[in-house]
N, C-alpha and C positions, 0 to 999 in steps of 0.2 A: 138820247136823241129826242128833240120835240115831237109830239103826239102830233098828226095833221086835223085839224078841224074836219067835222064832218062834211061839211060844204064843200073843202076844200075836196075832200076824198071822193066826193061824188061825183067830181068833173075831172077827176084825175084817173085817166087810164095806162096802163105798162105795157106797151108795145114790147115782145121779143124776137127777136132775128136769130137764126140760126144756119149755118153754111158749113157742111163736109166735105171731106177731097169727095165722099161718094157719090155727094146730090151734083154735083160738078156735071155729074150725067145727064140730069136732070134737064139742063139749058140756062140761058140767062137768067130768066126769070124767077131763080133760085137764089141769084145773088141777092147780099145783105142791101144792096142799097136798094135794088128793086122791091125787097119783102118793105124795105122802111117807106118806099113810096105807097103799097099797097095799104099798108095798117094805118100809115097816117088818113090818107080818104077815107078809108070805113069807118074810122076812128072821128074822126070829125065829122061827118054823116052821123053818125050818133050821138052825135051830142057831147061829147068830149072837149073840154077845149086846153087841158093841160096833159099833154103828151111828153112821157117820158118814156126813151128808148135802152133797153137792156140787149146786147148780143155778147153772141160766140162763135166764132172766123174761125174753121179749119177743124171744129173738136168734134167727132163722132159723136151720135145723138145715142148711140148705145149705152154710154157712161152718163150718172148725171152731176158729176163732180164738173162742172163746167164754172170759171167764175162769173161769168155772167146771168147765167141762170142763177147761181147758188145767194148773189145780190140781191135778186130781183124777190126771190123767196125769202129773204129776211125783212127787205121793205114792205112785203106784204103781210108779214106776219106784226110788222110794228101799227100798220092800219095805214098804209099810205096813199093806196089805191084801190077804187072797186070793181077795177076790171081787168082784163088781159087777153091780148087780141095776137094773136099768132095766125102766119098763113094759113096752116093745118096742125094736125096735131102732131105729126112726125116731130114740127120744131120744138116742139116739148121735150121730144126724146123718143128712142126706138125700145124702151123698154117696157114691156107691155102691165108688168105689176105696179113700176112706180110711176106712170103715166098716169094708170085707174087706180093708183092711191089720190092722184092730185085733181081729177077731173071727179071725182066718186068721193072723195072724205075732205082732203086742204080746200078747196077751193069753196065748197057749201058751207064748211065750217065759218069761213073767213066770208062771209059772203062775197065772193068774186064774182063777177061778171065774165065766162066765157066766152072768147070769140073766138072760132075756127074758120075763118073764108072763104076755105078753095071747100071744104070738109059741110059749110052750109050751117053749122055749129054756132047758136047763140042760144045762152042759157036762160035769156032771159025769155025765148020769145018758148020755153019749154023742152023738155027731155027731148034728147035726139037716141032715139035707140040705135042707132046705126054706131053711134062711138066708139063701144066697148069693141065691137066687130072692126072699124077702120083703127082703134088702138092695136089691137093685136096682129091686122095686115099688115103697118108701120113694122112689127115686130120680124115677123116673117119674111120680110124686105131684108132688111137689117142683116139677119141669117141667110139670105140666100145671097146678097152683096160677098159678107167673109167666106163663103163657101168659096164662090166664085172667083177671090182673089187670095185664097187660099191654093185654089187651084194653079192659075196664072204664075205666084208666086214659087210655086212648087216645077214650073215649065222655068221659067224664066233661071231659077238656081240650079237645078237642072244641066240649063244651058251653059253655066260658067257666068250668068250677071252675079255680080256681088252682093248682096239682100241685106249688109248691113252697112253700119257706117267703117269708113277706113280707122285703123288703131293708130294710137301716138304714135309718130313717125313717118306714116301717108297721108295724103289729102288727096281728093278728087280730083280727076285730071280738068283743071281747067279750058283744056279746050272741046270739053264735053261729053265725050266719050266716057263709056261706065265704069271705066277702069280706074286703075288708082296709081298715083305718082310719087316717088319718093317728096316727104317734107326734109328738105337739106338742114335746117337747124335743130327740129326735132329727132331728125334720122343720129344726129352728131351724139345726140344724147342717149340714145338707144343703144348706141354700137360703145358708147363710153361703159354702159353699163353690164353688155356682154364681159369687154373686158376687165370692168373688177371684177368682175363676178370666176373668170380665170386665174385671175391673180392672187384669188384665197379671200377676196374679202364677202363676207355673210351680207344680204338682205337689208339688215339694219343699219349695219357700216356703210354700205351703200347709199341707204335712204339719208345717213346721218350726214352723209360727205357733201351730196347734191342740196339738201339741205343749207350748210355751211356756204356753199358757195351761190347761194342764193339762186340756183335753175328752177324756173317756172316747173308747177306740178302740172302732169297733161291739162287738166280741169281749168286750171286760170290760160294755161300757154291759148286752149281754144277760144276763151274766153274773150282773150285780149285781141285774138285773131277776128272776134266776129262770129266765132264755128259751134253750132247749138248744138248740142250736148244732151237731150231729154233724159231724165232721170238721172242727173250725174248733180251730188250735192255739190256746194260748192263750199270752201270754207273760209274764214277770214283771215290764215295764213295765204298767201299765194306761193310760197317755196318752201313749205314743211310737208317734205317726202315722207310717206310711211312703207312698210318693208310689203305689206301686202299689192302697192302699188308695183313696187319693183318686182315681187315674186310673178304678175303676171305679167308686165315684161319680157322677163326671161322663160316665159311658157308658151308664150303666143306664137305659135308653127307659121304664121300670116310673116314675120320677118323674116325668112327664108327662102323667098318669093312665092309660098302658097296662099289658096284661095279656099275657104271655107266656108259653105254654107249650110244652114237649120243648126246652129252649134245650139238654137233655143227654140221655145218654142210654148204656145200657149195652150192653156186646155180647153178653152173656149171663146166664144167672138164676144160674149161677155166680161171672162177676165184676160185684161191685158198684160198683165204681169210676163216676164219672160220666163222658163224656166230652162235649166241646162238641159238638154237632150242628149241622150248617150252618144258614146264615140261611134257607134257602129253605123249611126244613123246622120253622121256627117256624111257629106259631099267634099273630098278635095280635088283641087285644079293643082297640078305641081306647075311650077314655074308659071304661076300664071300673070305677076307681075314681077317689077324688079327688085331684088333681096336686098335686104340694108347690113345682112350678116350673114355669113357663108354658111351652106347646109351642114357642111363637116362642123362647124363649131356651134349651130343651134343642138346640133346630134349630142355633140361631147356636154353641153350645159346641158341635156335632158340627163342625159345617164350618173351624169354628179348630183343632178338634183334628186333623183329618185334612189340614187344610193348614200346620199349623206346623212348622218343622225348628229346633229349638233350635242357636241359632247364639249361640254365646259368645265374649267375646274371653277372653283368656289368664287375666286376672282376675277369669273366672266371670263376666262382666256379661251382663245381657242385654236386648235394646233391644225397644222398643214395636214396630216394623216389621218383626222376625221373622217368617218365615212368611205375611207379606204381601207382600212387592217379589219379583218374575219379571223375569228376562231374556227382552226384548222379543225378540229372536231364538232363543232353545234353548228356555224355559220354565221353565230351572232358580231355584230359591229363591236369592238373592241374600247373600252372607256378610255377614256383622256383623264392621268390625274396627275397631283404631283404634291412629293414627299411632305408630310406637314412640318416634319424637323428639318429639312434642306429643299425648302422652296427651288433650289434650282435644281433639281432633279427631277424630271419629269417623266412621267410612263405611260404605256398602256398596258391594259391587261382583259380579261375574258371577264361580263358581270355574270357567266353563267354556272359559276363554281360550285360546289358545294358549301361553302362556307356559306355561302348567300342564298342557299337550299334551290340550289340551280341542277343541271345534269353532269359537269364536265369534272374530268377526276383534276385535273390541271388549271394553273392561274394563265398559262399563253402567256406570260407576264415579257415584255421588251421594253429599252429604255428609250427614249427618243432618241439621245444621242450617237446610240448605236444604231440606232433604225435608220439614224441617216449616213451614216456613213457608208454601209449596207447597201443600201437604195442608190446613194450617188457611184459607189462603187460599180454595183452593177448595170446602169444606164452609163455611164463611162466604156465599162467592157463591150456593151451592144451597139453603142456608137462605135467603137474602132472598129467592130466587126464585120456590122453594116459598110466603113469606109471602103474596109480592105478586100470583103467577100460580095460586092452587092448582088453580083450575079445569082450566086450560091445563096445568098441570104433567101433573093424574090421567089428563087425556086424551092427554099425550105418553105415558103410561105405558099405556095401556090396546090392547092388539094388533089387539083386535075387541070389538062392543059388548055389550052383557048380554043383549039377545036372544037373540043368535047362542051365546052361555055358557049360556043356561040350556035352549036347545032343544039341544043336544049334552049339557048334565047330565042331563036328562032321558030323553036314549034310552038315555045310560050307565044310567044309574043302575035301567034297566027289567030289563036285562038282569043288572046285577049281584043286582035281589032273585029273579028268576028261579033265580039259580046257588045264592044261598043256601038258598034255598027246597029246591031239590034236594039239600043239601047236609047241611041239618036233615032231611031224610026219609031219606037215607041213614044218619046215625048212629041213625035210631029203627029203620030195619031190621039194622045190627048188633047195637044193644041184644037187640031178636026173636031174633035170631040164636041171640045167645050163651047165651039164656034156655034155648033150645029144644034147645041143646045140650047145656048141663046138665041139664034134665029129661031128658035122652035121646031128644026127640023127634026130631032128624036124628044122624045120624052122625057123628064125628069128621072122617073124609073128606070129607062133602059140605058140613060148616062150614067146611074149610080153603076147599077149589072156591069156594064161594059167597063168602066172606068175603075172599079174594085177589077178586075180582071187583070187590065194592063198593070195596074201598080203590085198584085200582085206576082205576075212575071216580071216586073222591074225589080221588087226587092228581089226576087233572086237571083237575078240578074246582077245588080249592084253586090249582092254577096260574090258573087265568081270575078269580077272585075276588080277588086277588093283584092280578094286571094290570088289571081293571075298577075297584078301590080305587084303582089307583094314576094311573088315567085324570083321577077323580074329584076326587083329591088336584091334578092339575095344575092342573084348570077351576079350582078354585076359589083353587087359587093366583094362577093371573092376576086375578079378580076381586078377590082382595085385598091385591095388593102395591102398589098403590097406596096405599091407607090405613093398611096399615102400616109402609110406609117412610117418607110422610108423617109419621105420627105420633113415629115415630122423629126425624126432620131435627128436628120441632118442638122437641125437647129440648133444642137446642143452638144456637138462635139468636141466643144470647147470646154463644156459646164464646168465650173471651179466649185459652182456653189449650189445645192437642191433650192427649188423655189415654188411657191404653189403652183403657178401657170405652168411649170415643168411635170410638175407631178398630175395635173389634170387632161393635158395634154398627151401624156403617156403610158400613166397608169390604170389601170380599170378597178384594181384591185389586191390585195396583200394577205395571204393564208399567214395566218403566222399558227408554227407551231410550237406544241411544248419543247422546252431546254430536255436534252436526258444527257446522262454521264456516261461517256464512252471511254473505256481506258483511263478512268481518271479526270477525265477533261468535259466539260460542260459544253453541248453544242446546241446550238440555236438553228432550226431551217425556215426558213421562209421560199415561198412561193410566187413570183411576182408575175402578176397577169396584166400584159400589157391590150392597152387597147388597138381593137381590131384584130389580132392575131391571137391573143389570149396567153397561156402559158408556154415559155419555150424553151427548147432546148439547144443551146448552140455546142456545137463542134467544136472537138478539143483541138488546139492550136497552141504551139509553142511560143508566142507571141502575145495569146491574147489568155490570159488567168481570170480565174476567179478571184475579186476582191479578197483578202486577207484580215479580217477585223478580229480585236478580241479587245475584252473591255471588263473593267474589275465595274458589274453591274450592280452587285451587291456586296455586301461588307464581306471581304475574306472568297469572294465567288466569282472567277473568272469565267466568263464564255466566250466561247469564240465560234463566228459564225462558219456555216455547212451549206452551201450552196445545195440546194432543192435538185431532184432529179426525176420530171415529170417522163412521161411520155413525149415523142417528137411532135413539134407542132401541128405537124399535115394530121397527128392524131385526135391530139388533145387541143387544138387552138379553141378559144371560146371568150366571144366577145363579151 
């Protein structure tokens, strides 16, 4: 870049403008064009006659990553101008060290001409000792603004407003309200991805499929929408899904109609950075907007996700019974492998053996092929069961009767509006609070006092509200996991065939134990923990048998499966 002559640089001053959501408080007279009418008159009053204007619209003066600022400081480091005239010195920035690095070391170095306006600041006419002190009030400003809307923001989510932006699949409600509206194209691809994701296909198969078929990744679908995205990179594919995209997808509790607020949070009004905030110290609204996918199946995708262990064999395969078969003895996830001499033989077994200097005296070792025929046999037998007993089935399933459920919902449920009750009276005396502070009617000091008080009986608060939702949420799961595990088994009365959506759907879980030889005869038990009810026991019935498998598993070694015999459900159910 050309060097500016010195003539040229002595009549050339850099006007900068600066405007935040915060100085908006401030009044008109803050706006960018007004600061640009102001700096031009003094600026020309001074003898100036080549004015050039540098701003930044909307950017907090706490950060000085601003591009317009960050221009202005490279043309003055090239020699372009000898002066700079700003309203005050806030528009420099609200940080107090690197303000008096620029007004105390950049600026004398580079011989600049300071002009401050409203601040009475011109360097040339001699030191203002008053700067260093109105530098640091800027600062103090600054902090007392994020405290303030720290606060606000802590009422406001509180209250059930939603503090961030809606997730792929919602958008704003258009007709202005704070709420948020299903996105019908986006929702179509959400609810798509639930269901691979039941169907057995992994993260990456997912990401690889949407890919293929060219679906917009959230980041461009916004893009193309118009819909600003801060901090979201963008890339120069627009339909190359990656698995970490879909893994939060399928994690986001917001698709099930809830509402979550402080899921982040910063550590200072300085750094903006977000960071995750623990679960404890969320806010949920249940049903607080309308679900794109049913609570019963975001449930069953948490509990797959948090119990599956991606078990491959060598050729990348991966089998429907991942992350479901346990070793009966350790509780370890069970390996996926298969035969290196007969490729189509495939197993699992226990990695916690002794061979492998593990604890277990046994390999668990099962064959797929027999694992499913096992499996399908026995979801065959509890569907006919189910058809023919349902009555008798609900009431094996049921721990204690509906009376006894709904006179313990009820004294829950007395006390949990009690907590809320006090919880909504507390945020209205923050609101008071904060009001009374700003008018000046209490003190900074006895807002802190009083206001550590209340949030201190709020977190305890929110702890008990917490555990009383969560009382709630049990009661009434018992009262309804009977009907809808029923309703589940109904799906599949027909089944010819196991399928992963069948096995995610129903299963929670698979003990397998070791083979022993009884009389000769090699037996295999297994355990099968179905979801919602856990392990059960059905009623012997002339009609309805225990599958009958036996299967040459190894060279010369027959087994034949032993139907497991737990405790009755009402004992042992376990979700």
């Amino acid at each position: 870049m050309r060097k500016t002559n010195g003539k040229t640089r002595e009549t050339t001053a850099f006007l900068y403008e600066r405007l935040s959501r915060d100085d908006n408080l401030e009044g008109d007279s803050y706006s960018i064009q007004n600061q640009k009418k102001l700096l031009t008159k003094v600026a020309r009053e001074k003898g100036y006659t080549n004015l050039i204007h540098f701003f930044d619209d909307g950017i907090s003066g706490v950060t000085m990553d601003r591009p317009g600022f960050k221009d202005m400081i490279a043309q003055l480091e090239l020699g372009k101008a000898s002066a700079v005239f700003v309203k005050d010195l806030s528009r420099l920035g609200r940080n107090y060290i690197e303000v008096g690095r620029l007004t105390e070391e950049f600026f004398p170095e580079h011989d600049i001409r300071l002009v401050s306006v409203s601040d009475g600041i011109d360097t040339d006419e001699g030191e203002n000792e008053l700067a260093p002190i109105r530098n640091l009030f800027n600062e103090w400003y600054s902090r007392d603004i994020s405290k303030k809307r720290r606060i606000s923001n802590k009422i406001r989510g509180n209250a059930g407003v939603p503090m961030g932006f809606p997730p792929y699949g919602y958008m704003k409600d258009p007709a202005g309200s704070k709420s948020w509206v299903v996105d019908d194209e986006a929702a179509a691809v959400v609810k798509r991805i639930f269901r691979l994701y039941m169907d057995g296909f992994g993260a990456e198969q997912i990401a690889a499929q949407l890919s293929e078929e060219h679906v917009l990744t959230p980041t461009h679908y916004w893009r193309e929408r118009g819909v600003s995205r801060p901090n979201r990179p963008v890339t120069e594919e627009p339909c190359r899904w990656n698995s970490s995209t879909v893994i939060t997808i399928l994690s986001r509790q917001e698709y099930c109609g809830d509402l979550i607020n402080f899921k982040t949070y910063s550590k200072s009004y300085k750094n903006k950075k977000r960071l995750e905030n623990d679960r404890e110290n969320w806010v949920i609204f249940k049903d607080a907007h309308e679900a794109i996918v049913p609570r019963e199946l975001w449930e069953r995708v948490q509990q797959k996700r948090a119990g599956v262990r991606k078990r491959q064999t060598n050729k990348g395969e991966h089998n429907m019974f991942s992350g479901l078969l346990i070793c009966s003895d350790c509780g370890r996830n069970l390996h996926y492998h298969f035969n290196s001499r007969n490729p189509e033989i495939t197993y699992f077994s226990c990695p916690n053996t002794k061979s492998e200097r593990g604890t277990c005296t046994g390999t668990h070792y099962i064959r797929v092929d027999f694992l499913e025929q096992v499996v399908l046999g026995e979801i065959r037998r509890l569907t006919k069961f189910v058809s023919q007993y349902e009555t008798q089935f609900a009431k094996l399933m049921m721990g204690f009767t509906q009376q006894a459920m709904a006179t313990e919902r009820k004294q829950v449920q007395l006390e949990l509006s009690k907590a809320k009750a006090r919880d909504r009276e507390l945020d209205t005396l923050f609101e008071k609070l904060y009001e009374d502070n700003v008018a000046g009617k209490i003190s900074d000091e006895r807002f802190v006092r009083m206001s550590k008080k209340y949030e201190l009986e709020q977190e305890e608060l929110r702890s008990s509200i917490k555990a009383l939702q969560a009382d709630i949420e049990r009661i009434d799961g018992k009262a309804a996991t009977a009907d809808m595990f029923i309703s589940a088994v109904r799906k599949y009365t027909r089944a010819r065939k196991l399928t992963p959506r069948m096995l995610n759907e129903l299963i929670d879980k698979i003990e397998i134990h070791q083979a022993e030889k009884v009389d000769g005869i090699w037996r295999q038990r297994l355990t099968i923990h179905y979801n919602c009810v856990g392990a059960i026991t059905l009623p012997d019935t002339a009609t309805i048998q225990a599958p009958h498998v036996t299967m040459n598993t190894r060279q010369g070694v027959y087994v034949t499966y032993e139907p497991d015999t737990p405790s009755p459900a009402a004992d042992t159910a376990s979700a």
